[in-house]
KOLKOLPA-39917 format. One record per residue (C-alpha): residue number from 0; residue in three letters; x, z, y. Coordinates in steps of 0.001 Angstrom, whole numbers, plus 500000, padded with zeros to 6 digits. Layout:
<roros>
(roro NUM; 'Ala'; (X; Z; Y));
...
</roros>
This chain:
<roros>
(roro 0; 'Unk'; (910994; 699835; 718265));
(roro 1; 'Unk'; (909683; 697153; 716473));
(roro 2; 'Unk'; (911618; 693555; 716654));
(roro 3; 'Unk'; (908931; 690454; 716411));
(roro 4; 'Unk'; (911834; 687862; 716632));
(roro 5; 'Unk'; (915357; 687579; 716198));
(roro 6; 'Unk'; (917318; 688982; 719091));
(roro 7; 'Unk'; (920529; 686636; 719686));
(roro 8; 'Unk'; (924329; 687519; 718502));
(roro 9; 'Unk'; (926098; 688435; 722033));
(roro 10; 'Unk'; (929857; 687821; 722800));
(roro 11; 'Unk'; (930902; 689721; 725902));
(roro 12; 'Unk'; (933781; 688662; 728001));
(roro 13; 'Unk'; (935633; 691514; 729912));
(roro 14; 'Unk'; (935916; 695336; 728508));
(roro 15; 'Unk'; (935215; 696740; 731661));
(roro 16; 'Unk'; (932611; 699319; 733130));
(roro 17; 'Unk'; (930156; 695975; 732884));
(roro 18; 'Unk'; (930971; 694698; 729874));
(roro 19; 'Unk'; (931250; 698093; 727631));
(roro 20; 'Unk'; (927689; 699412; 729625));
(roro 21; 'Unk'; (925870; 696386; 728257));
(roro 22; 'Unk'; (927564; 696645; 724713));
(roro 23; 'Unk'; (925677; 699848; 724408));
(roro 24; 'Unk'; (922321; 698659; 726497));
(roro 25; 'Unk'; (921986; 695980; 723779));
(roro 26; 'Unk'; (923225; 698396; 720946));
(roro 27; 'Unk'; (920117; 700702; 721482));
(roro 28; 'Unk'; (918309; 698103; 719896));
(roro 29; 'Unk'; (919219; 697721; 716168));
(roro 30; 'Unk'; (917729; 694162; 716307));
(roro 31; 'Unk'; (921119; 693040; 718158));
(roro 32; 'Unk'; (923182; 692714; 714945));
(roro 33; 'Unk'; (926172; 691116; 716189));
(roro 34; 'Unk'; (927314; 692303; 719383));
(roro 35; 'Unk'; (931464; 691820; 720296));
(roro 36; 'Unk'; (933083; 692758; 723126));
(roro 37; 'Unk'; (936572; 690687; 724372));
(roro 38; 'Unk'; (939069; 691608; 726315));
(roro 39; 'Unk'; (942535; 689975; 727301));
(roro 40; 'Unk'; (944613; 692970; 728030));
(roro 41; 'Unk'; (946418; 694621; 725085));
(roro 42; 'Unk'; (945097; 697649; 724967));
(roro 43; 'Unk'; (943097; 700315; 726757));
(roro 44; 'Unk'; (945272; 701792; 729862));
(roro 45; 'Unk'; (944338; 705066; 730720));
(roro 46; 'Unk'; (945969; 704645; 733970));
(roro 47; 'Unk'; (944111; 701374; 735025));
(roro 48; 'Unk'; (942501; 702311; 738069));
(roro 49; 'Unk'; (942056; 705806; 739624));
(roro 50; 'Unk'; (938726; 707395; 740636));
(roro 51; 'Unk'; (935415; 706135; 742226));
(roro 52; 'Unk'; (931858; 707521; 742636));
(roro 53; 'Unk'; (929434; 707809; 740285));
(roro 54; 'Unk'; (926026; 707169; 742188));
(roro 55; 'Unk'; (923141; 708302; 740847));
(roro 56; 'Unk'; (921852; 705115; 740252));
(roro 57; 'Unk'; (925019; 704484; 738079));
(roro 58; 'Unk'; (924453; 707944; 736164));
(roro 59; 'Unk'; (920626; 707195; 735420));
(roro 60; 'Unk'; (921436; 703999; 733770));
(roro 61; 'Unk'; (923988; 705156; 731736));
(roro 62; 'Unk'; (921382; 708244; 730946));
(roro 63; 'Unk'; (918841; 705411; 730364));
(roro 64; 'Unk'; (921097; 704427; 727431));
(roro 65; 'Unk'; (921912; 707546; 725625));
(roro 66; 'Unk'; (925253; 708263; 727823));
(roro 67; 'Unk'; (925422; 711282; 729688));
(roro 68; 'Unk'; (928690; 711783; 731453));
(roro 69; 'Unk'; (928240; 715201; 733315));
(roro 70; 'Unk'; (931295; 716087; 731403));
(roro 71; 'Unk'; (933705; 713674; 732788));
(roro 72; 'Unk'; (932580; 714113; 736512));
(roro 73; 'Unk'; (932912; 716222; 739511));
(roro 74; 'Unk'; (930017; 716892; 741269));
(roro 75; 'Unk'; (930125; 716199; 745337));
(roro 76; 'Unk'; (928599; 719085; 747194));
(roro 77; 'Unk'; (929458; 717984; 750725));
(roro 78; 'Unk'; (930110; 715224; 753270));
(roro 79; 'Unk'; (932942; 715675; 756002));
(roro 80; 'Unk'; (933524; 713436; 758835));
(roro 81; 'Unk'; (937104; 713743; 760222));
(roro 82; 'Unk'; (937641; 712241; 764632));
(roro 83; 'Unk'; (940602; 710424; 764813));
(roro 84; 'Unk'; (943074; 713218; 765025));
(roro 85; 'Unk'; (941855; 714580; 761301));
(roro 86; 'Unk'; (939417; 717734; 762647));
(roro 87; 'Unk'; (936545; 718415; 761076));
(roro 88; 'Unk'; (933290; 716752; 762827));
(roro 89; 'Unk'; (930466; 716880; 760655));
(roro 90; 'Unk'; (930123; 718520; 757409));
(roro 91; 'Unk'; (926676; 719129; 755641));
(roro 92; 'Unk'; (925330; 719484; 752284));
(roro 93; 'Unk'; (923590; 715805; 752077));
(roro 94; 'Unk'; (924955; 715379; 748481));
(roro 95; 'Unk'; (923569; 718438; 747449));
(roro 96; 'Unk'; (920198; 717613; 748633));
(roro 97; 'Unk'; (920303; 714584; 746787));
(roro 98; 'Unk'; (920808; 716572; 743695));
(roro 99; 'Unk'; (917815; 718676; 743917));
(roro 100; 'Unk'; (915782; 715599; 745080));
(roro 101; 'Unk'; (916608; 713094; 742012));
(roro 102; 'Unk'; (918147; 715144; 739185));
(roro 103; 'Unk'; (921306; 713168; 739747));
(roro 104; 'Unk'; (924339; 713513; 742233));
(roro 105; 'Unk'; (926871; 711621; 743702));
(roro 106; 'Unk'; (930693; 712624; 741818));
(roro 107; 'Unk'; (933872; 711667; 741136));
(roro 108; 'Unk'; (934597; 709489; 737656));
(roro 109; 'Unk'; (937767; 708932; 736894));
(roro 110; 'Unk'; (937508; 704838; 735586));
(roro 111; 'Unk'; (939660; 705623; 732552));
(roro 112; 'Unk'; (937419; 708476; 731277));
(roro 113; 'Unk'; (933738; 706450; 731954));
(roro 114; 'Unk'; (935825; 703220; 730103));
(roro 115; 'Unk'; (936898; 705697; 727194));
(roro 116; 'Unk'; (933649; 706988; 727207));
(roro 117; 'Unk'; (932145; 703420; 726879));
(roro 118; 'Unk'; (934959; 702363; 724399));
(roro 119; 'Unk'; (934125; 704723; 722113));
(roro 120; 'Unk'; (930413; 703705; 721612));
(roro 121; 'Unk'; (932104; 700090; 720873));
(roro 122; 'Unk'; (934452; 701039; 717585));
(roro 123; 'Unk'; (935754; 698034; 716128));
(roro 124; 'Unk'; (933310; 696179; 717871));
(roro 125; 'Unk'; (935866; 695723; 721131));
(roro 126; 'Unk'; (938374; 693476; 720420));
(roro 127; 'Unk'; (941655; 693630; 722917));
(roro 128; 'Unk'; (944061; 690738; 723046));
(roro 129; 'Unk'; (941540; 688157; 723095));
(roro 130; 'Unk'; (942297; 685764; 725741));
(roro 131; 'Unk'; (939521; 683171; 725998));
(roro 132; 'Unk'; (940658; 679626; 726410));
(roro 133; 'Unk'; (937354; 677593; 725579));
(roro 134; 'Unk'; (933800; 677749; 725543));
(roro 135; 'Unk'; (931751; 674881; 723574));
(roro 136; 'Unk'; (928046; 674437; 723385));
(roro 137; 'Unk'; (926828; 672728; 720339));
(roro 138; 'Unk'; (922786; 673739; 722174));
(roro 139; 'Unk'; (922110; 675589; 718749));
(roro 140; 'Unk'; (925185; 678072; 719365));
(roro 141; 'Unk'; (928340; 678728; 721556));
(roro 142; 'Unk'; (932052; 678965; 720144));
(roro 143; 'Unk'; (934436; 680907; 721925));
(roro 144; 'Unk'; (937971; 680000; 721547));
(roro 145; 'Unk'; (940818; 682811; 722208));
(roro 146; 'Unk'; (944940; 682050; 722898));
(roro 147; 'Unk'; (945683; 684252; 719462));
(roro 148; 'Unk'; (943932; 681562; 717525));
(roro 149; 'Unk'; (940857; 683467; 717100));
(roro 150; 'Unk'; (937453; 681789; 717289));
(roro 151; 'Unk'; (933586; 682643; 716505));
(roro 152; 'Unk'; (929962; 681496; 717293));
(roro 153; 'Unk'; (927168; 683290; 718987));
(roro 154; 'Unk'; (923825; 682718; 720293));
(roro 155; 'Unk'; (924818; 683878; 724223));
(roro 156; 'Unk'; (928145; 684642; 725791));
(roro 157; 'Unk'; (928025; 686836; 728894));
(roro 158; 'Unk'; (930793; 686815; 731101));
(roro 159; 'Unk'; (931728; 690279; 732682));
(roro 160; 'Unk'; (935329; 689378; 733471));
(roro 161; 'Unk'; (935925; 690261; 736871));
(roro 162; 'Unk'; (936243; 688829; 740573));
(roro 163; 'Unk'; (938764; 686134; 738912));
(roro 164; 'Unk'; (936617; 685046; 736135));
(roro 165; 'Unk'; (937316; 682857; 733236));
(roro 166; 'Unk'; (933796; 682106; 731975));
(roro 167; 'Unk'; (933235; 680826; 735795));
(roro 168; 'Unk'; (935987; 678816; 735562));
(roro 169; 'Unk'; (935191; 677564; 732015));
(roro 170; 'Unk'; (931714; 676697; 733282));
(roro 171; 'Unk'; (932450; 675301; 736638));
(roro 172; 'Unk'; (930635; 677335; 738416));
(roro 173; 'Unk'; (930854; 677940; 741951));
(roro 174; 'Unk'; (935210; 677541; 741780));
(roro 175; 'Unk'; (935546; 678579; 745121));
(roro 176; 'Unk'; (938163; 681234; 745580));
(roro 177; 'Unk'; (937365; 685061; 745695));
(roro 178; 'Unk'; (937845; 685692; 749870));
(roro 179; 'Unk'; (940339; 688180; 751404));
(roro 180; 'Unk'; (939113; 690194; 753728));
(roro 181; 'Unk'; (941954; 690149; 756097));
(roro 182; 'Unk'; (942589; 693848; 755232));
(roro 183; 'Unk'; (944702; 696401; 752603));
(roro 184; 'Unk'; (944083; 699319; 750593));
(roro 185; 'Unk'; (946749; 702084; 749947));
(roro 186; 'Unk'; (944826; 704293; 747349));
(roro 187; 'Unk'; (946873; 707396; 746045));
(roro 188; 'Unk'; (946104; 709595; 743247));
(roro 189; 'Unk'; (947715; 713273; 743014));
(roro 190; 'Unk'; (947248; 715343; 739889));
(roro 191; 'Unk'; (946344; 718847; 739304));
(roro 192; 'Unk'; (944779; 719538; 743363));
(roro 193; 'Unk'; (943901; 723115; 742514));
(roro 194; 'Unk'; (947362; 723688; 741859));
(roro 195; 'Unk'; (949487; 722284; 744823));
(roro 196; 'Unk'; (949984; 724808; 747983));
(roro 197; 'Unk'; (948193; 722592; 751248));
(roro 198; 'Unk'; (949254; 723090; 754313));
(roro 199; 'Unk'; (946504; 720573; 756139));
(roro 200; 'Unk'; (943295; 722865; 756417));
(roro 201; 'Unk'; (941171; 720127; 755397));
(roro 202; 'Unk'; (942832; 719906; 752033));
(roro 203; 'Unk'; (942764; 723887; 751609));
(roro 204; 'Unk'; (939449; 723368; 751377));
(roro 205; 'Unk'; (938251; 719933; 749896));
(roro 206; 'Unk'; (936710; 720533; 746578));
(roro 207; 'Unk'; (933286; 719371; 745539));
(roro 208; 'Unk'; (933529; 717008; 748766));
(roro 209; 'Unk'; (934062; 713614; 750160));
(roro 210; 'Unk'; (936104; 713759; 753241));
(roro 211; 'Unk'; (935936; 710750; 755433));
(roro 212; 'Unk'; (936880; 709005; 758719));
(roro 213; 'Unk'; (938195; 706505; 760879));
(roro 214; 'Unk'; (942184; 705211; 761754));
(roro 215; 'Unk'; (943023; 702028; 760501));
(roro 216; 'Unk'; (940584; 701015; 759259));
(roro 217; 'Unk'; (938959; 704163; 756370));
(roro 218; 'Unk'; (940270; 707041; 755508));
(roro 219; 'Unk'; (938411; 708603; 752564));
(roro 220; 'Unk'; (939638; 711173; 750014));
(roro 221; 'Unk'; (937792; 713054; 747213));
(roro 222; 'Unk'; (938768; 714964; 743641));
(roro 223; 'Unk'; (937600; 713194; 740727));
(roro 224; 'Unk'; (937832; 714288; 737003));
(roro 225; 'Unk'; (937119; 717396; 734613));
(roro 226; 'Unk'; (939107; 720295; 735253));
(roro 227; 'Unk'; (941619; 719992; 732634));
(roro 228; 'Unk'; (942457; 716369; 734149));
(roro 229; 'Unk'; (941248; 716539; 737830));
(roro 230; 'Unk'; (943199; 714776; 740578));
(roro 231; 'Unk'; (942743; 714199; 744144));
(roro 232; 'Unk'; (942363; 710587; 745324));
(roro 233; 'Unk'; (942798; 709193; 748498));
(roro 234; 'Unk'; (942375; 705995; 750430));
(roro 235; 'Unk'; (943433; 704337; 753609));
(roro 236; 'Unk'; (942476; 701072; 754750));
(roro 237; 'Unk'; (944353; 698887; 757714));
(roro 238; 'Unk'; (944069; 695225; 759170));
(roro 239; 'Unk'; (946550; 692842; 757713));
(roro 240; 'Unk'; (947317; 688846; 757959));
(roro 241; 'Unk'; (948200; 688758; 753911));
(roro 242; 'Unk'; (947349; 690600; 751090));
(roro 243; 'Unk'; (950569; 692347; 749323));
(roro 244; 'Unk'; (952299; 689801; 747283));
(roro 245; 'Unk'; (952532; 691634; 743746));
(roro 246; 'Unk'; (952100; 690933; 739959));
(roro 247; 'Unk'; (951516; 694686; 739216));
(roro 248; 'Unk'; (949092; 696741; 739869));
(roro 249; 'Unk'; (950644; 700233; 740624));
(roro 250; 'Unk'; (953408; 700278; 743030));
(roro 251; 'Unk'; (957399; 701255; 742533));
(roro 252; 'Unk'; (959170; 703119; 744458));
(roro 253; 'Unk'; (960332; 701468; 747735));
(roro 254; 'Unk'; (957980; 698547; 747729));
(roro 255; 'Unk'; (955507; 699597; 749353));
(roro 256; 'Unk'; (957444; 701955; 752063));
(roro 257; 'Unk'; (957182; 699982; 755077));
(roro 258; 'Unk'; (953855; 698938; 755287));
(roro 259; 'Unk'; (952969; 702693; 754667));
(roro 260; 'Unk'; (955064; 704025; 757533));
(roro 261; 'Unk'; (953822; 701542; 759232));
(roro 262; 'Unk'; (949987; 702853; 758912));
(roro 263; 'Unk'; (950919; 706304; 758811));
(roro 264; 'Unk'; (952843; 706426; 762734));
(roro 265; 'Unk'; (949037; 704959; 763911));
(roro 266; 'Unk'; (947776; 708295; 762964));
(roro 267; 'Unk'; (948774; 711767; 764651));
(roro 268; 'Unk'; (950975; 714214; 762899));
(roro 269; 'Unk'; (948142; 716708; 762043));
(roro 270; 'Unk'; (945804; 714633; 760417));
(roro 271; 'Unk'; (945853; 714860; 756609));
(roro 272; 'Unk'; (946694; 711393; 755485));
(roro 273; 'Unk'; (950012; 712473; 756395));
(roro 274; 'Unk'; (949986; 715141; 753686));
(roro 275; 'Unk'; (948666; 713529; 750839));
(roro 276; 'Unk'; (951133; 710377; 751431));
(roro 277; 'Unk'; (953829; 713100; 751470));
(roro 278; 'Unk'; (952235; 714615; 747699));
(roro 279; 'Unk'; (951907; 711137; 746117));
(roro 280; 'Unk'; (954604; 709642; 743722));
(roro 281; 'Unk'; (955370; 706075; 744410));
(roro 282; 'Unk'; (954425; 705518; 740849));
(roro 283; 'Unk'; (950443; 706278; 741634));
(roro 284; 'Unk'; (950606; 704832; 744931));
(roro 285; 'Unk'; (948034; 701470; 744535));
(roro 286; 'Unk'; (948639; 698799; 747195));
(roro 287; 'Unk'; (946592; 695780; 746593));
(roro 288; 'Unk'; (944386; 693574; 749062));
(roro 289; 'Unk'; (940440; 693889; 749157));
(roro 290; 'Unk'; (939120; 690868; 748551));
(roro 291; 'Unk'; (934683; 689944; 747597));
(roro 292; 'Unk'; (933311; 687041; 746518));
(roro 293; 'Unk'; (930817; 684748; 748209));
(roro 294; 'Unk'; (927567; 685806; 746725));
(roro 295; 'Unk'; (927319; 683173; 743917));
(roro 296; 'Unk'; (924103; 681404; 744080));
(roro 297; 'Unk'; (924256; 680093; 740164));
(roro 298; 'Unk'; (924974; 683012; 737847));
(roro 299; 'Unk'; (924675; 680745; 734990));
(roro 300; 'Unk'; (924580; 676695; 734390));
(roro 301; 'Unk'; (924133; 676849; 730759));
(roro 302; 'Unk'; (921054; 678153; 728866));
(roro 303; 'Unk'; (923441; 680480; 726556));
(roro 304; 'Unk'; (926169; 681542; 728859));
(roro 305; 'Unk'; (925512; 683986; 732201));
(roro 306; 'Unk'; (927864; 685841; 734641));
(roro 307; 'Unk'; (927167; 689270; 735520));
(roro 308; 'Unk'; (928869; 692071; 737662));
(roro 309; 'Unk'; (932120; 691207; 739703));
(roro 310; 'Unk'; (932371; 687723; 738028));
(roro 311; 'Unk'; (928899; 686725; 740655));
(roro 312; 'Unk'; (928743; 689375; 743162));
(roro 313; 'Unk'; (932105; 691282; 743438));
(roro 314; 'Unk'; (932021; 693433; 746555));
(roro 315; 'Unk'; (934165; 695608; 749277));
(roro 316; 'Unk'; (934459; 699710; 748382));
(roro 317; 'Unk'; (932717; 700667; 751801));
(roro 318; 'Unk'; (929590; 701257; 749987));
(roro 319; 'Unk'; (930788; 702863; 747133));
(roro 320; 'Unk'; (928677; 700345; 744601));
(roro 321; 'Unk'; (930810; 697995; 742931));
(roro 322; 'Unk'; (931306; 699964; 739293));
(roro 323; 'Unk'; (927386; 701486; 739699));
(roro 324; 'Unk'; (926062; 697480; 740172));
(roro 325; 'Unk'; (928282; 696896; 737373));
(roro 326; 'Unk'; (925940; 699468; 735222));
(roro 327; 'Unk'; (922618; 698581; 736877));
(roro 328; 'Unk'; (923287; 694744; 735651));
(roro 329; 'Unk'; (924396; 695796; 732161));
(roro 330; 'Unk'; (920777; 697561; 731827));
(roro 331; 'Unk'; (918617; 694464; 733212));
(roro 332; 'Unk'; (920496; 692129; 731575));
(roro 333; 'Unk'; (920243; 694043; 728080));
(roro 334; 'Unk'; (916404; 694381; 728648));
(roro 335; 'Unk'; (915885; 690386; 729488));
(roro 336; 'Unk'; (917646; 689711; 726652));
(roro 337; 'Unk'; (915657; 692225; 724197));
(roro 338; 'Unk'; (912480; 690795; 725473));
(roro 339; 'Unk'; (912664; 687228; 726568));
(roro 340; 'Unk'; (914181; 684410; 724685));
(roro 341; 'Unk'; (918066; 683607; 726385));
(roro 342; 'Unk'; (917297; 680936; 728396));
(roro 343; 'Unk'; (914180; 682552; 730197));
(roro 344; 'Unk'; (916361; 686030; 729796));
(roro 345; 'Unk'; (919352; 684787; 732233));
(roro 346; 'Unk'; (916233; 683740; 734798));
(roro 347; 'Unk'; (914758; 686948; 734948));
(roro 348; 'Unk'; (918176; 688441; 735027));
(roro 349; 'Unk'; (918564; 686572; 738336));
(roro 350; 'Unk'; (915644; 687253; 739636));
(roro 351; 'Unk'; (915609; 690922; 739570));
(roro 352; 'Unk'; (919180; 691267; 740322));
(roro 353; 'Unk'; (920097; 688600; 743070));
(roro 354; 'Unk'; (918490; 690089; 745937));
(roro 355; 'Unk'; (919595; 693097; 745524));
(roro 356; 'Unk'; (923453; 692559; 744636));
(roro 357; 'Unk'; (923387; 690531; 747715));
(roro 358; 'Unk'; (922333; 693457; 749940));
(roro 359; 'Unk'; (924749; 695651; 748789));
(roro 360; 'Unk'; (927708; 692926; 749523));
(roro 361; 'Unk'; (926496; 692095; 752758));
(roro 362; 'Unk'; (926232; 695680; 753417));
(roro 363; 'Unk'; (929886; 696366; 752465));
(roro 364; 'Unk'; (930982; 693207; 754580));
(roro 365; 'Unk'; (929025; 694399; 757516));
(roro 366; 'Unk'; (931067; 697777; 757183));
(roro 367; 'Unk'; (934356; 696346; 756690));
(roro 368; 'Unk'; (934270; 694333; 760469));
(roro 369; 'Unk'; (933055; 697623; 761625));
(roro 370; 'Unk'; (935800; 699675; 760421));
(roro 371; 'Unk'; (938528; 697204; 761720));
(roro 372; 'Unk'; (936966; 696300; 764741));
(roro 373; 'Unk'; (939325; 696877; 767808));
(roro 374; 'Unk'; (935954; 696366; 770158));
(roro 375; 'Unk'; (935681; 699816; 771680));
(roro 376; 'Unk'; (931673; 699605; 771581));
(roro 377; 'Unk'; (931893; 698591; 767882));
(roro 378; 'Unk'; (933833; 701298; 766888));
(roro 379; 'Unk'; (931493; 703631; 769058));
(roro 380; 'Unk'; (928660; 701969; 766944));
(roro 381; 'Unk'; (930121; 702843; 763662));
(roro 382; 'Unk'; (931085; 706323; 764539));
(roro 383; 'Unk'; (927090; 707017; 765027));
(roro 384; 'Unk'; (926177; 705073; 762068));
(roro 385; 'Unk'; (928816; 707966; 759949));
(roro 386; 'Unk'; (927910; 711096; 761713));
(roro 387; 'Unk'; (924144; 709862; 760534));
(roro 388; 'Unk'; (925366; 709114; 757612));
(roro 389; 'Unk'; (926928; 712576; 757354));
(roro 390; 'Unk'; (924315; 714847; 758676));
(roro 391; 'Unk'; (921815; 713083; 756198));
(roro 392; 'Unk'; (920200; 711542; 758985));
(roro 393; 'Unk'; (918176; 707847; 759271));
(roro 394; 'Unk'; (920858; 705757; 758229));
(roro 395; 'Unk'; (921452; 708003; 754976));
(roro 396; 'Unk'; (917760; 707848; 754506));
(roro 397; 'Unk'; (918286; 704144; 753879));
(roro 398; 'Unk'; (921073; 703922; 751928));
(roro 399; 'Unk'; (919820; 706302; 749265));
(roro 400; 'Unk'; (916174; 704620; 749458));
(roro 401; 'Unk'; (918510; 701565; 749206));
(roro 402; 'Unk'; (920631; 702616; 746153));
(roro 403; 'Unk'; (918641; 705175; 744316));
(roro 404; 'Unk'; (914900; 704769; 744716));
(roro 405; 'Unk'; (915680; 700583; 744322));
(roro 406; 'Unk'; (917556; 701500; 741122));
(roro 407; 'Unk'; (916080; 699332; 738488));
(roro 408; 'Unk'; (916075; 702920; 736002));
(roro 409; 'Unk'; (912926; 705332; 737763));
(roro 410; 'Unk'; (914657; 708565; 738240));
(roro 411; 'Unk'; (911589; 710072; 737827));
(roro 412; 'Unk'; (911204; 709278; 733971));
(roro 413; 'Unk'; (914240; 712167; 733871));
(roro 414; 'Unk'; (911937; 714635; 736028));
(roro 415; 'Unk'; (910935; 717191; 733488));
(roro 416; 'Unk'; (914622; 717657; 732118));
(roro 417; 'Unk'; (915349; 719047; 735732));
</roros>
């Protein structure tokens, strides 16, 4: 591709899925010559996070870009709805179907394989330990100022740093606190499922699907990973006053033991969470509260600095879109900026992605008073709206009109590789 003007330096704040996705959306262009990626933690963890799904919106993006990540994922065949005592309700083929329809499925990505994935295509480009501390505008350029005594100029800085970010806070915008939800998250990860002896039925047989219900709040588990590296993650939602008070992100043994016997009595002996609590060491236990953010209606109060991802529009996991938004901003963002000067570039970016961010939170928001309802009529309500869900019925229809066909990368341009 031709360049008829110079495309702007880019600093990027935050080495997350985001962050790294747009690195490599701007890096398909050669005209981007000076594209650096910051991060504040010390180093890549390959045991930051666990596992999420990999929609195919998410997958066509990152196809869109010259990343194709088949090998780090396992495909979803199968949805199963679990009643409250952990028996299987519903079980159908909908992600399949989805497969043959689009080219692209729904699987399990293990975050530390898609971020070393992403890393890689960054080199010495991704700087960690880089703290920012400051961001001046001189209106020709922006310096970025980092605790190690590092500093440098570029033409844009776009911050992709997370519910909690610093660029926000930097820029004053919108300092209002991300909001708790008013409920937890345990989320377990155990290694090597094809391996380990189940008793629970369910688990016997859980490979290639997502296995879901209703308790406390959701119970969802699913495998995620390549073979050599696959584990099993699970996760189990419940009402609560105050988010765990904690510094760390993975729990240690004992800290977390109450509060999960605690959710684990509300359930009855046979159903699998049991099971999988039983298989999981303390030290891959997660225990954290779920918390979104307002929809932020100013992404960007400066003509050379923009939010994007979880630092405007973080969201709640019911939906299964927070990392796949993530990649769907890197791409529009990356294509503003390759074809619009910056200023006119963060409006566009805006524009196309406002609306639709915004959906998908209030969507997720909707869910979570659903699934911790106590109403007996709600809770009758959001049983239909799953076992629709799960037979591929009209609510399904929606959500993958919704996610896939909306997707701002035409699944169809991948058609003839089918």
């Amino acid at each position: 591709m031709s360049v008829s003007r110079k495309l702007p330096s880019v600093a990027i704040i935050g080495a997350g899925i985001g962050g790294l996705t747009l690195y490599s959306a701007l890096r398909q262009n050669k005209g981007f010559k000076k594209v650096k990626v910051f991060d504040q933690a010390a180093a890549f963890s390959p045991t930051s996070g666990a596992g999420f799904g990999l929609s195919p919106n998410g997958q066509m993006c990152l196809k869109s870009i010259g990343i194709n990540c088949q090998e780090i994922l396992h495909p979803f065949h199968s949805m199963v709805r679990l009643d409250k005592r952990g028996n299987v309700k519903v079980s159908s083929n909908v992600f399949e179907n989805i497969m043959s329809k689009y080219g692209f499925g729904i699987s399990g990505c293990l975050r530390a394989d898609l971020i070393q994935t992403l890393s890689e295509k960054a080199g010495d480009d991704l700087k960690y330990s880089h703290k920012l501390i400051n961001i001046e505008d001189d209106t020709r350029s922006v310096k970025v100022s980092f605790e190690n005594g590092y500093k440098d100029h570029f033409d844009v800085v776009i911050g992709s740093d997370g519910i909690n970010s610093t660029v926000a806070e930097k820029l004053n915008i919108d300092k209002s606190p991300p909001v708790y939800s008013n409920a937890n998250i345990f989320y377990g990860v155990i290694p090597d499922p094809d391996h380990i002896g189940f008793c629970n039925p369910v688990l016997k047989d859980s490979n290639h699907k997502v296995i879901q219900g209703t308790g406390t709040g959701e119970f969802i588990m699913f495998n995620c990973g390549p073979k050599d590296r696959q584990v099993l993650v699970w996760a189990n939602t419940y009402v609560s006053n105050c988010a765990p008070n904690r510094n760390e992100e993975w729990a240690r043994v004992g800290e977390t033991n109450a509060d999960l016997s605690n959710v684990l009595k509300r359930y009855p002996s046979e159903h699998p969470i049991h099971e999988v609590a039983l298989l999981t060491d303390p030290e891959r236990l997660l225990h954290f509260g779920l918390h979104y953010r307002k929809h932020k209606y100013t992404w960007s109060n400066n003509s050379r600095v923009t939010l994007m991802g979880d630092a405007c529009h973080a969201t709640l996991p019911y939906v299964g879109q927070g990392a796949n938004q993530d990649i769907e901003d890197a791409i529009v963002l990356a294509k503003s900026l390759e074809s619009l000067p910056h200023d006119q570039a963060f409006k566009n970016f805006y524009q196309e992605r406002y609306k639709r961010t915004k959906r998908i939170v209030q969507m997720a928001g909707a869910l979570d008073k659903l699934y911790h309802s106590n109403n007996v009529f709600t809770r009758g309500a959001l049983d239909l709206l799953l076992t629709s869900v799960a037979k591929g019925g009209f609510v399904f229809k929606q959500l993958e009109k919704e996610i896939v066909e909306e997707c701002p990368v035409d699944y169809k341009l991948f058609q003839t590789e089918k």
